[in-house]
N, C-alpha and C positions, 0 to 999 in steps of 0.2 A: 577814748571813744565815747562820745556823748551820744544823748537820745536814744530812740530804736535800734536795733539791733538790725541791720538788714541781711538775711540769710537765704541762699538758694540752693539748689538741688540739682545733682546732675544726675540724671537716672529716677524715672517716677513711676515704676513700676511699685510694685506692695513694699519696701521696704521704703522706698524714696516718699511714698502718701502718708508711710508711720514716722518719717524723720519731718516731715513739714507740718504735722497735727503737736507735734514734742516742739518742736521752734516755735511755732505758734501758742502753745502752753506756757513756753519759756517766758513770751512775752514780744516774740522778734518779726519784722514784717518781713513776706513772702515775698522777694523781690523777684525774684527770677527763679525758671527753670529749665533747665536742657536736660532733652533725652536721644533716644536713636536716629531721629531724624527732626527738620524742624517741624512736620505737619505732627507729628507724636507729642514734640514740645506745646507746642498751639494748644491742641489737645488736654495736654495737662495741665496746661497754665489753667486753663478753663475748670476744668474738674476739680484742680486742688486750690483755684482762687488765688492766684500766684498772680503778682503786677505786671508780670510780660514771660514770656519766651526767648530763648536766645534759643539760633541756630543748631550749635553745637557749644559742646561742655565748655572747648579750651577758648572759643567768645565770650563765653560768662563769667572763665574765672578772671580774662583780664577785662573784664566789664566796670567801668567806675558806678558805684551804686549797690555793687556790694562788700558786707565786712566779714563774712563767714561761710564758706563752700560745704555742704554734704556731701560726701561721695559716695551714691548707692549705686553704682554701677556695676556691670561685673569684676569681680577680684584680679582679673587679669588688668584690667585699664585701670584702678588702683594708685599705684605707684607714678603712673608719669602724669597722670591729672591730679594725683598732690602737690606733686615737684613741680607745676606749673600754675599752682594758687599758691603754693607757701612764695616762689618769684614775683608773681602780681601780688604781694603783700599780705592774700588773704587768710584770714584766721580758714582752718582745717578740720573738719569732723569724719574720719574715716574709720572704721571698725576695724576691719584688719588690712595691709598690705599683698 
């Protein structure tokens, strides 16, 4: 994987704002973010300075343009939006299942 790192966010509530200030410390561009709805996403992408919005999570992880998903969602949705970025290839940042 060469260049920037490009990383997004599913869920940008307080945990989802301290996982894209750490990505962005890392070094990595804010490619995208999905949260509960897409006008929430809009929303976010604005506040956290993020390159776009996706509608929802499971668009973003098969979205080409990114190399690393966060998952700060709630702990219940977790597990099937990992098992659906680790299939669209993507690298996985999740705290607990």
């Amino acid at each position: 994987m060469g260049g920037e790192l490009r990383a997004a966010i599913a869920g940008t509530g307080f945990i989802g704002a301290v996982h894209a200030r750490s990505a962005r410390l890392a070094g990595a561009r804010l490619a995208g973010v999905a949260a509960s709805s897409p006008e929430s996403a809009a929303a976010a992408a604005d506040r956290l300075g993020a390159e776009r919005s996706y509608p929802s999570a499971e668009a973003m992880v098969e979205a080409d343009g990114i190399d690393v998903v966060h998952i700060c969602t709630p702990n219940h949705l977790h597990v099937p939006l990992a098992e659906a970025a680790l299939r669209a290839g993507k690298h996985v940042i999740c705290e607990k299942p």
